[in-house]
C-alpha positions, 0 to 999 in steps of 0.5 A, a space after each residue: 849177114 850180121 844185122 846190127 841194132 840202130 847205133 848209139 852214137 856216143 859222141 858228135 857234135 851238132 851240124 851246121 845249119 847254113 848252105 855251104 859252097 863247095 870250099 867251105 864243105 870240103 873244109 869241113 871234111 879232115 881236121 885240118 889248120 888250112 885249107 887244101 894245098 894249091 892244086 888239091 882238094 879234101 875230097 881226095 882223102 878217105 873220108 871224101 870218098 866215102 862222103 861220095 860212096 855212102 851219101 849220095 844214095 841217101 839223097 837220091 844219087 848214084 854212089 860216088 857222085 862227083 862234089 859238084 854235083 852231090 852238093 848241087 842236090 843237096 842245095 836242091 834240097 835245102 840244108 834241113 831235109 839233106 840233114 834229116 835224109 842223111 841223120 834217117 838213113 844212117 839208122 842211129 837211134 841215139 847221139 849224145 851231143 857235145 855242146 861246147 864246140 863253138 858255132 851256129 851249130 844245132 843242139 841235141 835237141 834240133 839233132 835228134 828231131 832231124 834223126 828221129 832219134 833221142 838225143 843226149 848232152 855231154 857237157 864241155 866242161 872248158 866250156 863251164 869254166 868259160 862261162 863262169 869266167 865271163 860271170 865272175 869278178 874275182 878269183 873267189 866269185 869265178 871258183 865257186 861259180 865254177 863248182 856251182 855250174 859242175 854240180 849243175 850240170 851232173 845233175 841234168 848230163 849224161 856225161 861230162 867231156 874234155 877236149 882241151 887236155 889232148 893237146 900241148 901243153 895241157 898234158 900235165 892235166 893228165 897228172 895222177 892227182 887233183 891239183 891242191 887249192 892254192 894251185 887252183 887259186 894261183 892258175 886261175 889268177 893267171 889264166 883270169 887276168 890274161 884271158 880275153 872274153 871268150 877265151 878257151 882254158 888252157 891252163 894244165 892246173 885248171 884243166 886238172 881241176 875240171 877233170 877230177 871235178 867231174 871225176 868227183 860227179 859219178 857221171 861217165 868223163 870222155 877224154 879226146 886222147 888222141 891228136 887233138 884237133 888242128 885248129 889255126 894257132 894251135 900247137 901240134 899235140 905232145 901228149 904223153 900216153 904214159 901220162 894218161 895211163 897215170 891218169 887212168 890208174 889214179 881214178 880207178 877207185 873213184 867209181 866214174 867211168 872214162 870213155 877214150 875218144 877219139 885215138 886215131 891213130 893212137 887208138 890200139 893205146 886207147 884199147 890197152 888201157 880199156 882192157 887193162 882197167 874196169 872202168 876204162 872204155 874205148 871208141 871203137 868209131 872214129 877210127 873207121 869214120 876218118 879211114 874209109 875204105 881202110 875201116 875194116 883193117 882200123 877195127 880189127 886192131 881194136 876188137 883184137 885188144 880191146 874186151 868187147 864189152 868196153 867198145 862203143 861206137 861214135 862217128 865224132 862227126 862235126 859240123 856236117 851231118 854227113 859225117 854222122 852218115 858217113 860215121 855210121 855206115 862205114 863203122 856198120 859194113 865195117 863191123 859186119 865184114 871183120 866179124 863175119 870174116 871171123 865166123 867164115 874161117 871159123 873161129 867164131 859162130 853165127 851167134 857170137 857175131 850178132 851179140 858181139 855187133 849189138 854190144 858194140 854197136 849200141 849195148 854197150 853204150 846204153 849200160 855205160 850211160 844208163 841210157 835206158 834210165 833217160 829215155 
């Protein structure tokens, strides 16, 4: 058997703080720009059956309770101790925290109380631009807010996250060098006279600009790499994995570190680029979380490209805390079964296995975050 140490969840978000029906529940399971076909449901995917395998015995059912009934019991218990026996159970001892993701949605701080667990913040960086656009009058005024508020934040983050660049047609802000300052002026002219209050960016050129702004900042980048959520009135995703691999060349000098999120199914592409280039990482967590019973088979494609000092783990999870759990314990049985499956047939020892799980796990998150620095 491979213990693991508690895990460091690289990246969630916070989880919902109201009661939830069974149709807004199972909304929440896939990333979807609807809800489930007329005669189906979300719960028949990989991540429902595993939301009813590894959560109902955190709330004191019987693994693979029906929805009815485990989201019976967890109304029985009120959202806030479902949270915290879900957070408590999956054993990770520490999440950084994106808190751009709009909604009623808890902060790092509520997530790690309920967890019982440290909790830090990866910052949006979108979301700066949001912010400094509903606070400035002019083209000018909405720029050097901007920069004030990147500047900002390195000094109080753990790290700095990107989501919108993963989708069309954003993946020019992948290109291998900052945008010139006339290029910044001109897009931000655009995007501020047509965007509504609240509006997201967008705009390549802006988004350019924010990401090698946070290059700039030396703090660790996360980049959703993969699909990009399906959200309504958003484009499928185009993005061109030769661009990011231009991307990724043209930082290797700069000293920051990026951190590849969520490449499912892309994710053998996210694990080349991290063995091709020192300051490349790749999620190793995702995958598993969204593939269930197919977990094992998702992380043996990465472990066997990836070196594995530049894996760690996140389950990505959303809006529910169930995801967290579900996220954590699927990655730690499926972690445990590839490794010792290699230890059994030889190729590896006893020893070699546990160093490797705990690198995964929670070491290596910890070095490239200097989580140790912060607690």
């Amino acid at each position: 058997m491979i213990e693991t140490p508690p895990l460091v969840d690289q990246y969630c978000h916070g989880f919902l703080r109201t009661e939830l029906g069974l149709g807004t529940f199972e909304a929440q399971l896939i990333r979807s720009a609807g809800p489930p076909a007329a005669g189906t449901t979300f719960f028949d995917t990989q991540t429902g059956f595993a939301v009813r395998r590894w959560c109902p015995p955190l709330l004191g059912l019987e693994p693979h309770a029906t929805p009815a009934r485990y989201l019976a019991r967890r109304r029985e218990l009120g959202t806030a101790e479902s949270a915290r026996l879900l957070l408590r159970g999956s054993r990770v001892a520490a999440y950084l925290v994106d808190t751009g993701v709009p909604g009623d949605l808890t902060g790092p701080k509520e997530l790690g109380l309920a967890g019982d667990a440290d909790a830090f913040e990866a910052v949006r960086l979108e979301l700066l631009a949001e912010q400094a656009a509903d606070t400035s009058g002019t083209v000018a005024a909405f720029l050097a807010n901007l920069a004030q508020a990147v500047h900002h934040a390195a000094t109080g983050a753990t790290a700095f996250t990107c989501g919108a660049a993963s989708g069309h047609p954003a993946t020019l802000a992948y290109a291998p060098e900052p945008p010139d300052p006339g290029e910044v002026r001109g897009a931000a002219d655009r995007w501020l006279a047509r965007r509504r209050p609240g509006g997201a960016v967008r705009d390549p050129v802006l988004l350019r600009h924010l990401m090698w702004s946070a290059v700039a900042s030396g703090l660790p980048l996360q980049l959703h790499t993969g699909a990009g959520a399906a959200e309504p009135g958003r484009r499928p995703d185009r993005s061109d994995p030769a661009l990011l691999t231009e991307f990724v060349r043209a930082t290797a000098g700069a000293g920051t570190r990026l951190v590849l999120l969520g490449g499912y199914p892309y994710h053998r592409h996210a694990a080349q680029l991290a063995a091709a280039f020192p300051h490349v990482y790749a999620d190793a967590g995702a995958g598993p979380g969204q593939t269930g019973a197919r977990a094992a088979a998702v992380l043996g494609e990465v472990l066997e490209i990836a070196p594995f000092g530049k894996l760690l783990f996140s389950s990505g999870g959303g809006q529910l805390p169930e995801l967290r759990a579900v996220g954590a314990l699927v990655f730690r049985e499926a972690l445990g079964r590839v490794l010792a499956g290699w230890v059994g047939e030889g190729s590896w020892s006893w020893r070699d296995a546990g160093r490797v799980a705990a690198m995964v796990a929670a070491g290596n998150a910890r070095r490239v975050y200097r989580l140790d620095e912060r607690s």
